[in-house]
N, C-alpha and C positions, 0 to 999 in steps of 0.2 A: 780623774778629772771629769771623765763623762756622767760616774755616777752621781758627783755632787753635783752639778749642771741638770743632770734630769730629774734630781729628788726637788732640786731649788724651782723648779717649773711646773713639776706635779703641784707642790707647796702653795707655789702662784694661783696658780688654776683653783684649788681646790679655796682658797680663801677669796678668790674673787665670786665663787658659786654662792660662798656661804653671805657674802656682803649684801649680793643680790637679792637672796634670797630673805634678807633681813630687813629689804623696805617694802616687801609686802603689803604690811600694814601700818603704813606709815603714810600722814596726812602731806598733800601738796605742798604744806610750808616746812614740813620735816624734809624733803626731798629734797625742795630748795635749798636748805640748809646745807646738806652732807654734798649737792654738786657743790655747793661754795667755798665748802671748806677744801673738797678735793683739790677743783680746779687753783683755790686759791697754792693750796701744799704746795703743788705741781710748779707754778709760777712764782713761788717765795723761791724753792730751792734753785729753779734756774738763773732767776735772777741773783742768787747772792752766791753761787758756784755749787750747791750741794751743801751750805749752814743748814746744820741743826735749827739756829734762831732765825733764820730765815724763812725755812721749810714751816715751823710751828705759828711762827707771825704770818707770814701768808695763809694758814689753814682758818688761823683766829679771823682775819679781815675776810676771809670770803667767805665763812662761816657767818658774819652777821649780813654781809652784804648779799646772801642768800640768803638769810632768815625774813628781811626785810622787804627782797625781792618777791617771795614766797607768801607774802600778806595775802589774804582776802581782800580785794577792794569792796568799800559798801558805802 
C-alpha cells in the first residue's frame, strides 16, 4: 500500500513539473485559457460529486470563460 501511494505521488509531481513547464511559451490568452479550464474542472467535479460530465463541462465553460478573459484589450 505505501508503495502504490508513493509511486501515485512521484506520478503527481512529476506531471505537474511537466504541465508547468509546458506554458512557457505560451501567450497571456493561452494561459488564460488552461487556468479556466482548470479551475473550471476543479469546480464542475465538486459541484456535481466527482461526475465525469460534470468535471468535463466545468473544464469546457471555464475554458472559454478564460479564453475571453485572456483577450487583449484595444
Amino acid at each position: 500500500m505505501k508503495t502504490t501511494r508513493r509511486m501515485g505521488t512521484i506520478a503527481l509531481a512529476t506531471t505537474c513539473l511537466m504541465t508547468l513547464g509546458a506554458c512557457a511559451g505560451m501567450s497571456q490568452q493561452d494561459k488564460s485559457t488552461a487556468v479556466g479550464a482548470g479551475v473550471g474542472a476543479v469546480g464542475g467535479a465538486v459541484l456535481t460529486g466527482g461526475s465525469a460530465l460534470g468535471t468535463v463541462g466545468g473544464a469546457a465553460v471555464g475554458g472559454v470563460v478564460g479564453h475571453e478573459v485572456g483577450k487583449d484589450k484595444k
